[in-house]
N, C-alpha and C positions, 0 to 999 in steps of 0.2 A: 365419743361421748365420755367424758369424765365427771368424778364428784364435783361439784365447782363448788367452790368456799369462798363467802366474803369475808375478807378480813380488816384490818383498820379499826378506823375510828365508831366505827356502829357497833364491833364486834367490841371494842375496848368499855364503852357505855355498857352494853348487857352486861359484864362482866363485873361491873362496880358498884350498879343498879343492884345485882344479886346480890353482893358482899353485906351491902346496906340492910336487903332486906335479910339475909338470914342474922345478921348481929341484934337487927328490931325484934325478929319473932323468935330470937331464942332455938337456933336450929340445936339438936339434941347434942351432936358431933360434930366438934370444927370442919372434921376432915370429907363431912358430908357439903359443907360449903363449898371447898377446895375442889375437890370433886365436881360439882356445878361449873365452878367458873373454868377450870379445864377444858373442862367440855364444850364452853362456850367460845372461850381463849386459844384453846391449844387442839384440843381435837377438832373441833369445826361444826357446826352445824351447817347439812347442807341446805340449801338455800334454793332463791325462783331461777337457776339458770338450768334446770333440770328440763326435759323439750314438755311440748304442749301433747296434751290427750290424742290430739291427732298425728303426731309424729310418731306419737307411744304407739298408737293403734299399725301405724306402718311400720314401723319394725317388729310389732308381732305379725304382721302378715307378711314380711319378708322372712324370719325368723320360722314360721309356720311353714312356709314352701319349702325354704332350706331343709326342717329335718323331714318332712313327707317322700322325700328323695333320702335322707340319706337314715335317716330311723329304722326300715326294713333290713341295713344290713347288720344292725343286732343280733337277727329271728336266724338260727341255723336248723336244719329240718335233724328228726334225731339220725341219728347215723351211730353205728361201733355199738360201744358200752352205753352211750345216753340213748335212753328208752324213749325220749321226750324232745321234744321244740325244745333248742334248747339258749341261751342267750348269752351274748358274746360282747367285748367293748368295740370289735371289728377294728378294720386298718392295720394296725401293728400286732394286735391280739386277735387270736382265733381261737381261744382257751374259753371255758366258763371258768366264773371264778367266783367265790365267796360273793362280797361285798359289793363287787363290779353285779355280778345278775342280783343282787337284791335292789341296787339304784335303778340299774334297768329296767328290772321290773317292776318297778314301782311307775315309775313315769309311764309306761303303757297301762296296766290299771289305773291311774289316776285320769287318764288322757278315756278311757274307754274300759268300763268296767266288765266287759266283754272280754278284754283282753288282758283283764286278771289270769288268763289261762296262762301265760306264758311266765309269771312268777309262780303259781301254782304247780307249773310243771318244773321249773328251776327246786321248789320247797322237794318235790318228789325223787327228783334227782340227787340230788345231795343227800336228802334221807335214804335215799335208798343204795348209797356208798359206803354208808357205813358198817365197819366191822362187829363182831360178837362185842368187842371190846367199847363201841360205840366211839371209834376212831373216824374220822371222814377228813379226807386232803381236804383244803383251800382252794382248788383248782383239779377241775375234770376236764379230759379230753378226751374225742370219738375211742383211742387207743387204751384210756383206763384212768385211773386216777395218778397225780403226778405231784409226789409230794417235793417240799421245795426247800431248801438250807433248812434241813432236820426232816423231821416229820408236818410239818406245817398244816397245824389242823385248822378247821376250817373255825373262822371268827362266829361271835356269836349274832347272829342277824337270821337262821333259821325258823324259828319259832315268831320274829316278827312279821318275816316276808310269808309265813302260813297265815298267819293274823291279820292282813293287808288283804291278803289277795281273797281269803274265806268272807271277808265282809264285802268284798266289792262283789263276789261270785254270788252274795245270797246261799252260800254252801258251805257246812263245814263237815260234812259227812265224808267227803275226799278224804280228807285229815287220820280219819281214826286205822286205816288199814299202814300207814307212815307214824301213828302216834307211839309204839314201841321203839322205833327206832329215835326217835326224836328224843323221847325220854334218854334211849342209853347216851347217844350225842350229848345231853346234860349234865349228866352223870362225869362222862368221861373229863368233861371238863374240866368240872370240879373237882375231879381227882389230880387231875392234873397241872391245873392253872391258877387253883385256890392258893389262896397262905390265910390259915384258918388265927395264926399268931394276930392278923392283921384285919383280918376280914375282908380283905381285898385280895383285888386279882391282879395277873402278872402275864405277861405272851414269854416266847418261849425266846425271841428277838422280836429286832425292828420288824423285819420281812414279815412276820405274823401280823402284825397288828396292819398292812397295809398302806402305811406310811414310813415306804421302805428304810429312808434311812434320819428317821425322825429324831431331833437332835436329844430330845428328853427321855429315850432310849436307847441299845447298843445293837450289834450286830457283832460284838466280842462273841468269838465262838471259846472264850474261857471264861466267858461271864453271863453261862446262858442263865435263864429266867429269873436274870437279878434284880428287875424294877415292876415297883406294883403301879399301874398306868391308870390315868384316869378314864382312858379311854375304855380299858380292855374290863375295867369295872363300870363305867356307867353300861356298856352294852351287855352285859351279864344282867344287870338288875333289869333294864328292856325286855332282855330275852326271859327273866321270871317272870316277871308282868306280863308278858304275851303268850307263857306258856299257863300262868294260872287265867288268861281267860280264854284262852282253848280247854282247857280241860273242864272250865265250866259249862262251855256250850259241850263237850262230852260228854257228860253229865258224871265229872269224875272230880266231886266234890273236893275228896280228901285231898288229893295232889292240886286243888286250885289253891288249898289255905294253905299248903305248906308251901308252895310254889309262890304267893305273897309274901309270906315269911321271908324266903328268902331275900325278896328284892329289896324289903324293908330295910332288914338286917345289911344287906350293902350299900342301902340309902345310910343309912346311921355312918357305917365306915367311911363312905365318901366325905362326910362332912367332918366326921371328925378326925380324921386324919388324913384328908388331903387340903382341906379349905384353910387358907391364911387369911384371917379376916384384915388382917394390918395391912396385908398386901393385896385384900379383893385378887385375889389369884386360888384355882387348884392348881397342886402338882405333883408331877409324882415323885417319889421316895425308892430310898431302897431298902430291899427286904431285908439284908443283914442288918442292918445299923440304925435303920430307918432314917436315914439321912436324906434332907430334904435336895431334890433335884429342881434347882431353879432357873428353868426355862417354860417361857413363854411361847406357846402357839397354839394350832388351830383347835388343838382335844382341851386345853385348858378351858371350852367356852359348854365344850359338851354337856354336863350336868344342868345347865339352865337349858336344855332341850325340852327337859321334862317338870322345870320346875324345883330345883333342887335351893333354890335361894327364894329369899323374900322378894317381893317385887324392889323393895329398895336398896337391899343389899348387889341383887343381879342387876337393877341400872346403876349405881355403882360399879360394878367390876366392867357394865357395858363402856360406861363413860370412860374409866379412865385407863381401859388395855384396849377392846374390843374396836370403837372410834379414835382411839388414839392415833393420829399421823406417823409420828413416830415409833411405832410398834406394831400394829394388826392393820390397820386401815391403809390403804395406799389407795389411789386415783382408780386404781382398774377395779376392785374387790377387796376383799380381805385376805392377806397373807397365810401363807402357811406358818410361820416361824416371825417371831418378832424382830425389825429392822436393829434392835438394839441388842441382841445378840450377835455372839461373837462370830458365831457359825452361818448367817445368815448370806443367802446366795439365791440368785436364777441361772445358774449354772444348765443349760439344756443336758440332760442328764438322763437314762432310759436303762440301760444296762452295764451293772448287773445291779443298781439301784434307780429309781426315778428319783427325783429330786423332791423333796418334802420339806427344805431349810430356808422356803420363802415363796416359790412361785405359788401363784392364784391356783387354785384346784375349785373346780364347780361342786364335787359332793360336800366338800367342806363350806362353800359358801354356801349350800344350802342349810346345811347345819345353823349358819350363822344368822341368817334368813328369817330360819323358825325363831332362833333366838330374839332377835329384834323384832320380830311379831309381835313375840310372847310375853316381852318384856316395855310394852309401848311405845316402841319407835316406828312406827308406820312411814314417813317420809323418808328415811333412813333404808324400809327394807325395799322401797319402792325404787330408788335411787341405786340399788346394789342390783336391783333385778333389771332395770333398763342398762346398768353399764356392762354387767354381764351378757348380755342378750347384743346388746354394740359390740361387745368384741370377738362375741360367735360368729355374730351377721359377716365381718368385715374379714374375719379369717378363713370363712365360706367362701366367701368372693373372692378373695384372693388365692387359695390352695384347693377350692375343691370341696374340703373335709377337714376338721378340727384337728389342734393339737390337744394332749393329755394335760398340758397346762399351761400359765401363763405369767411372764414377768410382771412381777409386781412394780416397776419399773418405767415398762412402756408400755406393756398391756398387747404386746407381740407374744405371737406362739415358739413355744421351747419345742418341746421336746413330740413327738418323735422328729428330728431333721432329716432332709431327704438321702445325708449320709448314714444315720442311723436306721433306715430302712430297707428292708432286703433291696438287693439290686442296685441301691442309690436312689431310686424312686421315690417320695414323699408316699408314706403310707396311710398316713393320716389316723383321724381318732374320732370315734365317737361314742357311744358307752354312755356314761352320765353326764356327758354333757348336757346331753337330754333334758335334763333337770330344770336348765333355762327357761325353757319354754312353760313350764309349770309355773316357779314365780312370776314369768312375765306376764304369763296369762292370769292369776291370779291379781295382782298391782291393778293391771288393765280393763280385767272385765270382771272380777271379782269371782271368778269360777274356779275352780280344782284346786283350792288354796288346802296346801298341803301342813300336817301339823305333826305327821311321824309320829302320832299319840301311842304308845305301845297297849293302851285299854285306859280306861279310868284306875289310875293307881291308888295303893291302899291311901285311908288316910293318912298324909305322913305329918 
C-alpha cells in the first residue's frame, strides 16, 4: 500500500483556482498562498486510491493477530536488579531502556488500561535507579544499570510515562513513595543539561537523545554537549507539565506552579530562539555562538505535538517540510532526516549507531501522527496509519518479527539484518512498533486515539 497522489492536469487546476482566490481575498502573506499551492502542486494531497473501510478493517484484524503473538515478548518477569515486570523492544534487545519502555508502555495502557501496570512498573523502575545525586542510566538490565558513550542519563519521558499510566490506573497514590526521587531526577537534569544563557536544553550526544546518530547533532567525543536540540527541549517542557500535574493530584501545590513555570519559560525559549518563521522550521543552535544548525528532520516537527504554533503557522510548516515529497514525506511514512540533505541515507545500520539520517522509525511517525491530528489533516493521518500498518503486516509475513526501521525508499525492513544478528539468525524487533496498531485502530474504529497530552498546559 502506498500514499497514491494524483497529479496532472486536476492537480495543476486546484493550484491556479487557489492563486486566483487568495489574490481576490487579499491573503495577509504571499508566502501563505505559495504555501497552499505547494502543497497542492508539489507535496500532494492524498487522494480516493487509499483501500475501502473493509480492507482497512482487515488489515486491522490481520495486524491485530500479528502483535497478540508477538506483543507478549516485550513483558520480561523482574529478574537481578529490576524489582518489576519489566519492558523490552525484544529480538535484538533485551535491555529496558528510556524512551523504548515509555512507547511500550504506552501502547499496553492505551490497548488495556489494566495494563497501565507494566509502564507503571517501568516509571518505578527507573525512579528507583536513581542515585543521591539523582543520576539514572538510559538503559537497565537484570545485572544493573549500564551507562553508555558517557554517563547516558536517562531522557526525559519519566514523569510523563507516571502521568499516563496514574490516569489509565485511576491511581496516583503509587507515585508519592517514587515522587522524591523523581524530583532529584529533575533536578539533576537541570543541572546538568540546561544552558540557562539560552533557556534551552542540550543531551550530552547524539546517543543520549536516542536518535543515535542524528544528523542535527554530534557524537564528537570533543564536542560533547554542544547543541541545544529541539527535541531534548520540547521533552523537558512535557516532562514540567507532567510533573506540575502529578504534584497537583499530590496535593503539592507549590512545586505544581513552579513546575508550570518552568515549562512556560522553555515554551518562550523554543520559540524564540529555535523557530525560523521565514523558514516555517525549528532548529537547533549551538551553545557557543548560537549558530544556527540547518537540518531538517523528524524532531524539527516535535513542538507542534503540543501545540507550540498557531494553527496557521503549524499547517504552514506542515505543508511545506512535513508533506513535502521532497523532504519528510516518502511513499512508506515520514522520514527521519530530510531527502534534501546531504547526509541522508537507509543505510541498514544497528551498531554501534542505528541509522536516524532517513529510514522510517514508527515512534517518530507517531509523533507525526499526533501532529497531523492536531493540526487538521485527518485523511493525511489516516493514510500514514494504514501505510504504516501495510508495511508491519507484510514484514510479519515475511520474517516472522519486525525490523527497527524502514527505507524510506521501498518501505523494506533495514535494520536489524540476519547478519547483524547474534548467530546470523534474523532477530527481529518489536518494541514500538506496537504503536501501529493504536493509529490504525484509532483511523478505523475511532477508539484509543492517542494525543501524548502531557496535562492541560499553562495558558500559553
Amino acid at each position: 500500500m502506498q500514499w497514491a497522489l494524483k497529479r496532472g492536469q486536476r492537480t495543476l487546476v486546484h493550484a491556479i483556482i487557489l492563486c486566483v482566490l487568495c489574490s481576490r481575498f487579499a491573503v495577509r502573506r504571499f508566502s501563505e498562498c505559495l504555501c497552499a499551492v505547494a502543497f497542492l502542486a508539489g507535496a500532494g494531497i492524498f487522494h480516493a486510491e487509499s483501500p475501502n473501510q473493509q480492507s482497512a478493517d482487515a488489515l486491522f484484524a490481520g495486524l491485530t493477530a500479528d502483535f497478540a503473538r508477538l506483543a507478549p515478548q516485550t513483558i520480561r518477569p523482574a529478574n537481578g536488579y529490576i524489582r518489576y515486570p519489566y519492558l523490552i523492544p525484544a529480538g535484538y534487545y533485551n535491555q529496558m531502556w528510556d524512551w523504548d519502555g515509555f512507547f511500550i508502555g504506552v501502547h499496553w495502557a492505551n490497548q488495556n488500561p489494566t495494563d497501565a501496570k507494566y509502564l507503571r512498573d517501568w516509571v518505578l523502575s527507573f525512579a528507583g535507579s536513581a542515585d543521591a545525586d539523582g543520576y539514572v542510566a538510559g538503559c537497565i538490565t537484570p545485572s544493573g544499570p549500564r551507562p553508555l558513550f558517557g554517563k547516558f542519563a536517562m531522557k526525559p519521558f519519566l514523569a510523563q510515562g507516571a502521568l499516563f499510566a496514574a490516569q489509565r490506573l485511576h491511581d496516583f497514590e503509587w507515585i508519592r513513595p517514587a515522587w522524591p526521587a523523581m524530583q532529584r531526577i529533575l533536578e539533576y537534569r537541570k543541572r546538568t543539561q540546561f544552558d540557562a544563557r539560552w533557556g534551552l536544553w542540550f543531551w550530552d550526544n547524539a546517543m543520549q537523545s536516542g536518535a543515535d546518530n542524528n544528523a542535527a547533532l554530534t557524537n564528537d567525543p570533543n564536542d560533547r554537549s554542544a547543541i541545544l536540540a529541539v527535541d531534548a527541549s520540547v521533552y523537558a517542557m512535557r516532562e514540567y507539565l507532567a510533573m506540575a500535574a502529578l504534584a497537583g493530584k499530590l496535593g503539592d501545590a507549590v512545586n505544581a506552579r513552579g513546575y508550570r513555570a518552568e515549562a512556560l519559560a522553555t515554551r518562550k525559549a523554543i520559540l524564540r530562539q529555535m523557530w525560523s518563521a521565514s523558514e516555517a522550521m525549528f532548529l537547533n543552535r549551538r551553545r557557543d555562538n548560537g549558530a544556527v544548525i540547518r537540518v531538517l528532520d523528524w524532531a524539527s516537527f516535535l513542538p507542534l505535538v503540543d501545540g507550540l504554533l498557531s494553527r496557521s503557522e503549524g499547517r504552514r510548516m506542515i505543508m511545506l517540510h512535513l508533506l513535502n515529497r521532497d523532504e519528510m514525506r516518502s511513499e512508506y511514512g515520514f522520514r527521519s532526516l530530510s531527502k534534501r540533505d546531504p547526509s541522508y541515507s537507509n543505510e541498514a545500520m544497528i551498531n554501534p549507531y542505528s541509522n536516524w539520517r532517513g529510514p522510517i522509525w514508527i515512534n517518530a511517525n507517531l509523533m507525526d501522527w499526533i501532529v497531523l491530528r492536531r493540526y487538521g489533516f485527518p485523511d493525511e493521518s489516516r493514510q500514514l496509519a494504514l501505510v504504516l500498518a501495510g508495511i508491519l503486516h507484510r514484514d510479519i509475513g515475511k520474517w516472522g518479527s519486525m525490523h527497527e526501521n524502514y527505507s524510506a525508499e521501498t518501505g523494506e525492513g533495514l535494520a536489524p539484518t540476519p547478519a547483524q544478528s547474534p548467530g546470523g539468525k534474523f532477530a527481529g524487533f518489536v518494541g514500538w512498533n506496537l504503536l501501529a496498531l493504536d493509529m490504525l485502530q484509532c483511523e478505523t474504529s475511532h477508539g484509543h486515539c492517542l494525543t501524548l497530552s502531557s496535562a492541560e498546559p499553562p495558558a500559553w
